[in-house]
Backbone as a chain_set.jsonl record, in Angstrom:
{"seq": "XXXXXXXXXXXXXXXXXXXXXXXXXXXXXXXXXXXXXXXXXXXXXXXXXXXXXXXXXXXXXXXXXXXXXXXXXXXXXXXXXXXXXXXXXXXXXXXXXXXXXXXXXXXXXXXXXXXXXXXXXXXXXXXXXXXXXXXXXXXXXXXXXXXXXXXXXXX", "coords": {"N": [[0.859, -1.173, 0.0], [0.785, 2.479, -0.751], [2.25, 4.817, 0.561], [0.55, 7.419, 0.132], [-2.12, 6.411, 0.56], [-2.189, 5.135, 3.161], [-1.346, 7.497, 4.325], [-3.536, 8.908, 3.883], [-6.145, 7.479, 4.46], [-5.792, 7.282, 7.435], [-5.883, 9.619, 8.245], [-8.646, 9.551, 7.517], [-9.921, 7.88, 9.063], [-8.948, 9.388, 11.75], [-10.515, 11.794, 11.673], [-12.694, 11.075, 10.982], [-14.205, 10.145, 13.537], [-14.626, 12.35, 14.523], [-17.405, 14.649, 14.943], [-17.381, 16.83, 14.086], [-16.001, 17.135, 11.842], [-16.983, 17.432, 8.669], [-18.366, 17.821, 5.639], [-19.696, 20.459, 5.481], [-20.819, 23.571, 5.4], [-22.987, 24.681, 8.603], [-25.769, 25.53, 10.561], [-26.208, 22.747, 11.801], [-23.948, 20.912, 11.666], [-22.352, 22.772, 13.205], [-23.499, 23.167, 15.287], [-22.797, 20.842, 16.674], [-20.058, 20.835, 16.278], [-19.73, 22.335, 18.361], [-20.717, 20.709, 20.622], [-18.703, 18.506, 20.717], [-16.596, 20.047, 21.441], [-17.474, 20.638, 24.04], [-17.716, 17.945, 24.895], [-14.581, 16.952, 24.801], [-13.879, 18.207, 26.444], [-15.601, 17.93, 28.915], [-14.454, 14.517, 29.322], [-11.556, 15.466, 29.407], [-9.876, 14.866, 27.561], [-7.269, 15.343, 25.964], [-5.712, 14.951, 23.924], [-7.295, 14.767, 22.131], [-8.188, 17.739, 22.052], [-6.163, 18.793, 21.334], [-5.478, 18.459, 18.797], [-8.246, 19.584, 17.629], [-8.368, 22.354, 17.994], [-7.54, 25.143, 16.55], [-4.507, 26.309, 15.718], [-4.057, 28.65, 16.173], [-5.347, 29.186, 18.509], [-7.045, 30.806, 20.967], [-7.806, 32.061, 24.534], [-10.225, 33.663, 26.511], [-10.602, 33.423, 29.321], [-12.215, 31.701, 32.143], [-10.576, 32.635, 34.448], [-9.939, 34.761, 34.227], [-7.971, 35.403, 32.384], [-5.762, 35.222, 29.69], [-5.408, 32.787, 27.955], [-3.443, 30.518, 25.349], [-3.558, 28.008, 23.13], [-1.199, 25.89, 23.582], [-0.647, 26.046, 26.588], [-3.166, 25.588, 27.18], [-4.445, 22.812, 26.209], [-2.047, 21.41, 28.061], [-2.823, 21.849, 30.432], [-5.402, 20.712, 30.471], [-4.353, 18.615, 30.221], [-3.334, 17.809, 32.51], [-5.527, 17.787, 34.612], [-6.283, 20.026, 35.416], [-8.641, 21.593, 34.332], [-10.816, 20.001, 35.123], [-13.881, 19.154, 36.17], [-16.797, 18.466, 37.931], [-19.319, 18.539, 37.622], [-21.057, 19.48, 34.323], [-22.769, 21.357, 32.667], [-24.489, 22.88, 29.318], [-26.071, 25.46, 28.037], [-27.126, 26.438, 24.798], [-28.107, 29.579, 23.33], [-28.278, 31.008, 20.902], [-26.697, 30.635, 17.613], [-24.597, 31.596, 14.897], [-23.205, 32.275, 11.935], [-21.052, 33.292, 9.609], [-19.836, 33.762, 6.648], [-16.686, 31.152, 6.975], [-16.799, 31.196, 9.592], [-18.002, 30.653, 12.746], [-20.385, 31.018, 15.328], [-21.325, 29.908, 18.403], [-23.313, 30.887, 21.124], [-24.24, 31.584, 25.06], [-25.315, 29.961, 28.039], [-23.436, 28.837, 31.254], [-23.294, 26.054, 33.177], [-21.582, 25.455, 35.82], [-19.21, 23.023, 37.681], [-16.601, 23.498, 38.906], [-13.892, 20.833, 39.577], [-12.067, 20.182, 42.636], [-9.494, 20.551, 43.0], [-8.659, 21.537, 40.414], [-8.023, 24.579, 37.676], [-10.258, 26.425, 38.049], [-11.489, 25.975, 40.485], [-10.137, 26.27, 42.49], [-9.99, 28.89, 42.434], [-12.108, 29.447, 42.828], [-13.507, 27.619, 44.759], [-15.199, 24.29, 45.03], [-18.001, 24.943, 44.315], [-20.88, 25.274, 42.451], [-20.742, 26.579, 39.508], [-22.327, 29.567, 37.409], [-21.763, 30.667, 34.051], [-20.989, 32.759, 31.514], [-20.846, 32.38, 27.924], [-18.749, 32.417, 25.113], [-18.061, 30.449, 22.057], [-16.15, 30.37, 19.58], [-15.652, 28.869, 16.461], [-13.792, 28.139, 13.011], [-14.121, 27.134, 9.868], [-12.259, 25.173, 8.016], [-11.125, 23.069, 5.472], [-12.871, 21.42, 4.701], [-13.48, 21.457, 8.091], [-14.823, 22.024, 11.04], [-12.871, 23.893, 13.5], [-11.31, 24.517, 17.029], [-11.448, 28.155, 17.123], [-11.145, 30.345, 19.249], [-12.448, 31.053, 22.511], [-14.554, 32.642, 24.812], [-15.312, 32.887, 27.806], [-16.71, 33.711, 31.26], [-16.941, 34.145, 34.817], [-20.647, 34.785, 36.051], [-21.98, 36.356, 38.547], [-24.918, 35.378, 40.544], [-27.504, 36.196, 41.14], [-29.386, 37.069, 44.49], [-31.452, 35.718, 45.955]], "CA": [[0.0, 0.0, 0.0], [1.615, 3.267, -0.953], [1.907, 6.088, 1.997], [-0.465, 8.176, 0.26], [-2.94, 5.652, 1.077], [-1.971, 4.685, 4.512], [-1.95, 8.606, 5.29], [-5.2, 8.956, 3.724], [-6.567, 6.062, 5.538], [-5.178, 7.393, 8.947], [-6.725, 10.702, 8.79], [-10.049, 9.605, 7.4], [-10.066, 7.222, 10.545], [-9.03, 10.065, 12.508], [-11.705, 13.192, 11.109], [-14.589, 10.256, 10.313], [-14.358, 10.142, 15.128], [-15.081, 13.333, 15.498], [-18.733, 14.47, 14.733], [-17.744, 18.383, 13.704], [-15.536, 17.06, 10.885], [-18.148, 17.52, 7.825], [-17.833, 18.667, 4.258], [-20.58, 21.326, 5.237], [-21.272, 24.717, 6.61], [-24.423, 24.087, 8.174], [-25.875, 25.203, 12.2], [-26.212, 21.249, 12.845], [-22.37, 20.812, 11.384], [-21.556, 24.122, 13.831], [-23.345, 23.042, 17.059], [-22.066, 19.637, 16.696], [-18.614, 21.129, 16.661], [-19.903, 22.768, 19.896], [-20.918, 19.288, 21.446], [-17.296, 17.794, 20.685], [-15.568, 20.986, 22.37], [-17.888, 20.073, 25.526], [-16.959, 16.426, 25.243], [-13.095, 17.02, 24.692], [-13.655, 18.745, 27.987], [-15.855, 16.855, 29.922], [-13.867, 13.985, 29.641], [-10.18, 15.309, 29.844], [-8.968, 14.467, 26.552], [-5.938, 16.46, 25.659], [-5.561, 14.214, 22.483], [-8.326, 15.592, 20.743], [-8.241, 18.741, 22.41], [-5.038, 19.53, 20.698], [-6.297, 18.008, 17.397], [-9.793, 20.147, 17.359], [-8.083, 23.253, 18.437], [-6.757, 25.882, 15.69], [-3.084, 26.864, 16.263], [-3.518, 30.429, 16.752], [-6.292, 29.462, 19.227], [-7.115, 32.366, 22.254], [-8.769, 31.738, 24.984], [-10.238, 34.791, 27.882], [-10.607, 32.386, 30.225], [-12.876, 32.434, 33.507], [-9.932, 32.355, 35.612], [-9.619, 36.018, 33.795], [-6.332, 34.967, 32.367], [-6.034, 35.121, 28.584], [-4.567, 31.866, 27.679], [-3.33, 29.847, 24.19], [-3.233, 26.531, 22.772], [-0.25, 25.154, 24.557], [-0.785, 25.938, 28.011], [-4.357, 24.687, 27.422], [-3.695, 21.323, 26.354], [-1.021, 21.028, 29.356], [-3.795, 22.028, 31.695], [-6.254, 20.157, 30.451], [-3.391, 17.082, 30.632], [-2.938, 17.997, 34.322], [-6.448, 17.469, 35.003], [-6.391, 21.524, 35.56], [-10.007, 21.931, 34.063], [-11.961, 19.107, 35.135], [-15.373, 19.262, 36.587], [-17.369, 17.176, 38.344], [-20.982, 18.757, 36.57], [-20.656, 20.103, 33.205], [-24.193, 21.755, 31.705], [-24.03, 24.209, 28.447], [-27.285, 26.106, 27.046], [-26.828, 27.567, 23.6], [-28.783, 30.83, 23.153], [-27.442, 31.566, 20.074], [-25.729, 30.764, 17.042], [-24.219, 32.795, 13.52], [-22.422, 31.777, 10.678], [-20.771, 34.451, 8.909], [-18.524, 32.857, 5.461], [-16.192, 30.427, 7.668], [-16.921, 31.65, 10.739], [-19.067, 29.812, 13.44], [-19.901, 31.356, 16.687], [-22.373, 29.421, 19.408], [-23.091, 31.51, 22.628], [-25.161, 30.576, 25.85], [-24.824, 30.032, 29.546], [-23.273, 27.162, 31.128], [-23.183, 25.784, 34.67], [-20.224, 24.108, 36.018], [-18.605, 22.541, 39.104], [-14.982, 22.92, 38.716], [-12.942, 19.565, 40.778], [-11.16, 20.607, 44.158], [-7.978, 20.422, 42.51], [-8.768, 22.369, 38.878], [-7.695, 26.004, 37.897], [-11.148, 27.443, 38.625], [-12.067, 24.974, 41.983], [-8.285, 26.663, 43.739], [-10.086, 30.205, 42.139], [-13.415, 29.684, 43.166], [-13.724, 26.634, 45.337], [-15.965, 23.615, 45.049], [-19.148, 25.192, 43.95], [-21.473, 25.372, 40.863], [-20.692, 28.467, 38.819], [-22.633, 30.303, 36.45], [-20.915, 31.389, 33.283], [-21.769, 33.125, 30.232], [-19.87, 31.757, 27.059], [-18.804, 32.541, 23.463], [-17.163, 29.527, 21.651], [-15.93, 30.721, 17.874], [-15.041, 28.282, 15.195], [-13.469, 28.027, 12.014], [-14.009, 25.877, 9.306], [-11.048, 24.761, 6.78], [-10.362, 21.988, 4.79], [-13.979, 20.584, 5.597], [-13.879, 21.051, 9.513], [-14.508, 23.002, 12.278], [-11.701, 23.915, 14.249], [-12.185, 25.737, 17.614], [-10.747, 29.421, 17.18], [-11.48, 31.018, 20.72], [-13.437, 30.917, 23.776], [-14.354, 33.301, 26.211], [-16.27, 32.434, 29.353], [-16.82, 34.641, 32.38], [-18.082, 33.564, 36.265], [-21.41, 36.009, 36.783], [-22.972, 36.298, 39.935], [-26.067, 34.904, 40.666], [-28.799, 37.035, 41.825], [-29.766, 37.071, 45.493], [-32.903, 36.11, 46.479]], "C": [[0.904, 1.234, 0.0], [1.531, 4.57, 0.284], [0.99, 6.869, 1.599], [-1.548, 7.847, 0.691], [-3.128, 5.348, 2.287], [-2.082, 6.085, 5.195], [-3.332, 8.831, 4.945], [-6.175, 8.546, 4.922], [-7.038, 6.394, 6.913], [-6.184, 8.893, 9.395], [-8.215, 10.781, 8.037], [-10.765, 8.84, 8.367], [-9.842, 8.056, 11.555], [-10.144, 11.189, 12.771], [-12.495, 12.221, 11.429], [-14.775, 10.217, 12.07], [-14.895, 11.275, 15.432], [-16.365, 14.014, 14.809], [-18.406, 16.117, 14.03], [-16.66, 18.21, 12.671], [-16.606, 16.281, 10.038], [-17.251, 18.298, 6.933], [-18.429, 20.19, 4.244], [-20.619, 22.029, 6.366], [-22.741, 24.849, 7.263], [-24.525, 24.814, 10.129], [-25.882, 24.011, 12.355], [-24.717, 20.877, 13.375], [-21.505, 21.569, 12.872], [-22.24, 23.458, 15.371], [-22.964, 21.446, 17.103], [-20.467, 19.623, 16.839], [-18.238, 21.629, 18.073], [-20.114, 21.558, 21.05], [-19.455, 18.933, 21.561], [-15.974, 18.563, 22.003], [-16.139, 20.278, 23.902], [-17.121, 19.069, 25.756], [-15.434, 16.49, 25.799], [-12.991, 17.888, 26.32], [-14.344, 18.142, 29.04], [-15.105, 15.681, 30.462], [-11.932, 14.006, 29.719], [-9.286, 15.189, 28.807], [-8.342, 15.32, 25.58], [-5.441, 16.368, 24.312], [-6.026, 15.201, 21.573], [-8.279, 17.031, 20.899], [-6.804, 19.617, 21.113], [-4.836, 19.528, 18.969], [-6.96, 19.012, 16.895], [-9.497, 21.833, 17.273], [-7.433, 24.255, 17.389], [-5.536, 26.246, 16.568], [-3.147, 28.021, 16.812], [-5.354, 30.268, 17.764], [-6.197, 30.596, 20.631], [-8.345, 32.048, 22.853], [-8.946, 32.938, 26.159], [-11.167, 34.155, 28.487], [-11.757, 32.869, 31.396], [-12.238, 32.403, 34.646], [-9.392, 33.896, 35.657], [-8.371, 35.912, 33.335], [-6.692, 35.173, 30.515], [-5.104, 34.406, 28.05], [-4.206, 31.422, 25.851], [-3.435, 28.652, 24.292], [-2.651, 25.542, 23.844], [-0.114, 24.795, 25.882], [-2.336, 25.206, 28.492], [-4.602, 23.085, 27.176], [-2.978, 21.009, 27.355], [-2.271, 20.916, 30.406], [-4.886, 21.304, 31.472], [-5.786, 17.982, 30.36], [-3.847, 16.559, 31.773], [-4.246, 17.839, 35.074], [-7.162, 19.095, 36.018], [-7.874, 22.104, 35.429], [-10.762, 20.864, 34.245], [-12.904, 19.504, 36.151], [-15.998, 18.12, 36.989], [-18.827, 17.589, 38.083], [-20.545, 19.989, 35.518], [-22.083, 20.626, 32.698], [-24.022, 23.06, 31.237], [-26.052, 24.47, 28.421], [-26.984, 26.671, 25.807], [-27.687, 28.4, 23.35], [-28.949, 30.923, 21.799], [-26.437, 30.95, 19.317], [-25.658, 31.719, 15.865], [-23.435, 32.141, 12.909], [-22.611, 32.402, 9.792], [-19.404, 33.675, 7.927], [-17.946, 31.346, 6.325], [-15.872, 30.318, 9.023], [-18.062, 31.315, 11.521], [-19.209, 30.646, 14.568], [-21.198, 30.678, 17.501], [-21.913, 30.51, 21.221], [-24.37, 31.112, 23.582], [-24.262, 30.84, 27.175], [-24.399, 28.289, 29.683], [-23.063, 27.2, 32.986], [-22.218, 24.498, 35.029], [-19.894, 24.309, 37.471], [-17.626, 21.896, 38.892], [-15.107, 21.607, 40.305], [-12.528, 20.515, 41.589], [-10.068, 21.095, 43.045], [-7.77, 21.23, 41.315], [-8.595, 24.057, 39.353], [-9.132, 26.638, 38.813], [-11.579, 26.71, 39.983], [-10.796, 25.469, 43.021], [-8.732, 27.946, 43.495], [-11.477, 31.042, 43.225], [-14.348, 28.676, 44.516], [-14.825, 25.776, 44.735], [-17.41, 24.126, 44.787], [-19.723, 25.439, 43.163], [-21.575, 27.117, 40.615], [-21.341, 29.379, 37.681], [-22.114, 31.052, 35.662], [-21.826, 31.681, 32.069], [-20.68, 32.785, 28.953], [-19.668, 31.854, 25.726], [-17.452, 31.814, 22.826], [-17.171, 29.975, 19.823], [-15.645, 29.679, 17.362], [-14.357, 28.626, 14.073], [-13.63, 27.149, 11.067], [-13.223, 26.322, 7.846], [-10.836, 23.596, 6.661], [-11.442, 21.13, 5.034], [-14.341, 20.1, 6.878], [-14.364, 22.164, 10.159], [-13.721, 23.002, 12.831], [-11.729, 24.95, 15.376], [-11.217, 26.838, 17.396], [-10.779, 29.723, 18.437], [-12.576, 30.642, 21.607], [-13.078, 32.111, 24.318], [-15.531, 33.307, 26.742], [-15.486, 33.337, 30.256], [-18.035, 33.653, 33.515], [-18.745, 34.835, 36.347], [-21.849, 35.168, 37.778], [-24.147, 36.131, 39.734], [-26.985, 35.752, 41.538], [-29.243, 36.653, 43.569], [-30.994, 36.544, 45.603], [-33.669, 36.623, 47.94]], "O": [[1.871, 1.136, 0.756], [0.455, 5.031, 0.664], [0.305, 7.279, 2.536], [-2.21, 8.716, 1.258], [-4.302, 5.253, 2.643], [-2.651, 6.2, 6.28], [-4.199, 8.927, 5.813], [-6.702, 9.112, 5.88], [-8.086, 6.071, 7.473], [-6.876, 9.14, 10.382], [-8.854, 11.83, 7.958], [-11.969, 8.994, 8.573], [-10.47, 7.713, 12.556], [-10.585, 11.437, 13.893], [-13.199, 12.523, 12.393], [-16.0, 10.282, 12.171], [-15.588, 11.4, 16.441], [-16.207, 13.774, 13.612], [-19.362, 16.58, 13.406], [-16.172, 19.319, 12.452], [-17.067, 15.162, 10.263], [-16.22, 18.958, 7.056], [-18.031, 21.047, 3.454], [-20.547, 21.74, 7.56], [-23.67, 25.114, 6.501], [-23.572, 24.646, 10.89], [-25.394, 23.848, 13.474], [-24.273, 20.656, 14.502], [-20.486, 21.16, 13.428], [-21.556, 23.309, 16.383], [-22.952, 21.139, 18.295], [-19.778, 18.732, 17.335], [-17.203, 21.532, 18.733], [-19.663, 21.617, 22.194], [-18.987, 19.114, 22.684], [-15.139, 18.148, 22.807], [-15.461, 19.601, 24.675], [-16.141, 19.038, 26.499], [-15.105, 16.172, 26.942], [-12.005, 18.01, 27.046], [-13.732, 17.829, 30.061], [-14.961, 15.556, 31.678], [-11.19, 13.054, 29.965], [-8.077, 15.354, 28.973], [-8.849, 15.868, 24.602], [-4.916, 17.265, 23.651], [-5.574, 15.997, 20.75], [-8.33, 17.664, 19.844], [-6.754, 20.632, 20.419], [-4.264, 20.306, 18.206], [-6.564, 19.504, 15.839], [-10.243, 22.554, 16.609], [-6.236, 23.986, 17.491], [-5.536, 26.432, 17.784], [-2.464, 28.42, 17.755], [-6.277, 31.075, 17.658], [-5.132, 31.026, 21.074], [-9.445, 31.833, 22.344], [-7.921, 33.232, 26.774], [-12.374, 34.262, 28.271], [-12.126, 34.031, 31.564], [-12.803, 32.224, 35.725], [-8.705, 34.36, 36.567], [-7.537, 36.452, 34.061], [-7.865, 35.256, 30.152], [-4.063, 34.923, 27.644], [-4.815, 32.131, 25.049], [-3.426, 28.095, 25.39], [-3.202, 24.761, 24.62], [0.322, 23.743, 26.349], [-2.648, 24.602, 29.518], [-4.939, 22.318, 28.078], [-3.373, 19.907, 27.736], [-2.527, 19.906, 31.063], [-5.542, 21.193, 32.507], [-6.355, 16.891, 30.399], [-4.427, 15.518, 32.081], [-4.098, 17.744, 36.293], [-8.053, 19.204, 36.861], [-8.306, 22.933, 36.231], [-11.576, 20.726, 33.332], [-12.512, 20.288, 37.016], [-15.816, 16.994, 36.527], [-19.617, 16.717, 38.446], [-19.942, 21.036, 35.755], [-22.512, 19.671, 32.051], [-23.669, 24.054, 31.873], [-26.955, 23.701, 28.752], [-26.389, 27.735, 25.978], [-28.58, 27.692, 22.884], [-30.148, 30.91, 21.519], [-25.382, 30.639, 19.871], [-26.519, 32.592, 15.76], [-22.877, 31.239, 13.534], [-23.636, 32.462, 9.114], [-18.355, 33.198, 8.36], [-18.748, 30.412, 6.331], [-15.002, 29.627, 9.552], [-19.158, 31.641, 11.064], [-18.141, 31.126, 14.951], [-22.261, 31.091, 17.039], [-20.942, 30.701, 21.953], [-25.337, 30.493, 23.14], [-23.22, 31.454, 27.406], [-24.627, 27.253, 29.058], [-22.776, 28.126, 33.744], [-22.122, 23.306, 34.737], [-20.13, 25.254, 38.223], [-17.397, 20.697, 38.734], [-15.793, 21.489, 41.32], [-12.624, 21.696, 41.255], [-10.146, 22.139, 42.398], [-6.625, 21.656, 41.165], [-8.789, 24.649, 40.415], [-9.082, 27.164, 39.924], [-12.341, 27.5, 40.541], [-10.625, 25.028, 44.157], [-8.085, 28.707, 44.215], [-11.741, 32.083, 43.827], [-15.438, 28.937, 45.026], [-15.506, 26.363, 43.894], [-18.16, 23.3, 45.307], [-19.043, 26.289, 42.589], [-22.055, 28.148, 41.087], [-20.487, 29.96, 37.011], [-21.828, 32.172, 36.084], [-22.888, 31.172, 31.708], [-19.513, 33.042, 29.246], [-20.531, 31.297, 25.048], [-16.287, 32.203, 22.911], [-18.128, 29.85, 19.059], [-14.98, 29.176, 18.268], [-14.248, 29.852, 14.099], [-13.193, 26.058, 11.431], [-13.392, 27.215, 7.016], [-10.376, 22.94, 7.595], [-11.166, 20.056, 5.568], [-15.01, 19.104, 7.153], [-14.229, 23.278, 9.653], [-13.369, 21.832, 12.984], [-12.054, 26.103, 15.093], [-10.04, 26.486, 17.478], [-10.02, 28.885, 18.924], [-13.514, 29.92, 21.268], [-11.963, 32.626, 24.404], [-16.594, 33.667, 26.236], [-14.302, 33.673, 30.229], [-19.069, 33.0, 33.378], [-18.121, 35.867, 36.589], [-22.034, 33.959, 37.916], [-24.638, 36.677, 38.746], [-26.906, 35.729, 42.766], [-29.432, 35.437, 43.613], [-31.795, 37.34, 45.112], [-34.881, 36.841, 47.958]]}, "num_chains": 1, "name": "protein.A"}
């Protein structure tokens, strides 16, 4: 079998796993790229994370930090962002040429041990969230995030 084949092969076994690699610009295509980001974070996986992730990704973080790529993958190695309840809402999406954006609230309960659970402690946090995309070469790829902790109303 000739390597063009065997790379072929390799990355049509790799893309055909992940649900936001599509030939098409489409909202299903786009919040399906939004599901995967969840996933790749729910469960920890740094693999894909670093896969799914555009290079010149930027993230303004809810730790207020304005991170990249590299250090996010590491931290999401290190078990830095895990959660022990993960729930998104999407409000909102747009798709402007190659440009995706899903926004929405989300409710989370960083781990003890994670950046925001050493920021914020152990308790469910209310955030507000705008996850961008890109799509090239028939994918989505995430461009940016930025999530913020608001306060929750008194009663």
């Amino acid at each position: 079998m000739s390597g063009f084949i065997k790379l072929w092969l390799s990355l049509s076994m790799l893309f055909g796993s992940f649900p936001c690699f599509t030939s098409e610009i489409s909202e299903a295509s786009l919040r399906a790229a939004d599901a995967e980001q969840m996933r790749i974070i729910v469960e920890g996986d740094a693999t894909a994370q670093n896969t799914f992730m555009h290079d010149n990704y930027i993230l303004n973080g809810p730790s207020n930090r304005v991170l990249r790529k590299p250090v996010l993958v590491e931290m999401l190695a290190a078990g830095k962002m895990a959660s022990e309840h993960f729930e998104r809402t999407i409000e909102g999406t747009a798709i402007t040429g190659n440009i995706g954006i899903v926004m929405g609230s989300e409710m989370v309960q960083p781990s003890a041990n994670s950046a925001l659970g050493e920021k914020f402690g152990n308790r469910a946090l209310a955030r507000r969230f705008t996850n961008v995309f890109i799509f090239e070469h028939g994918a989505w790829r995430f461009l940016a995030r930025q999530a913020s902790v608001v306060e929750q109303a008194s009663k």
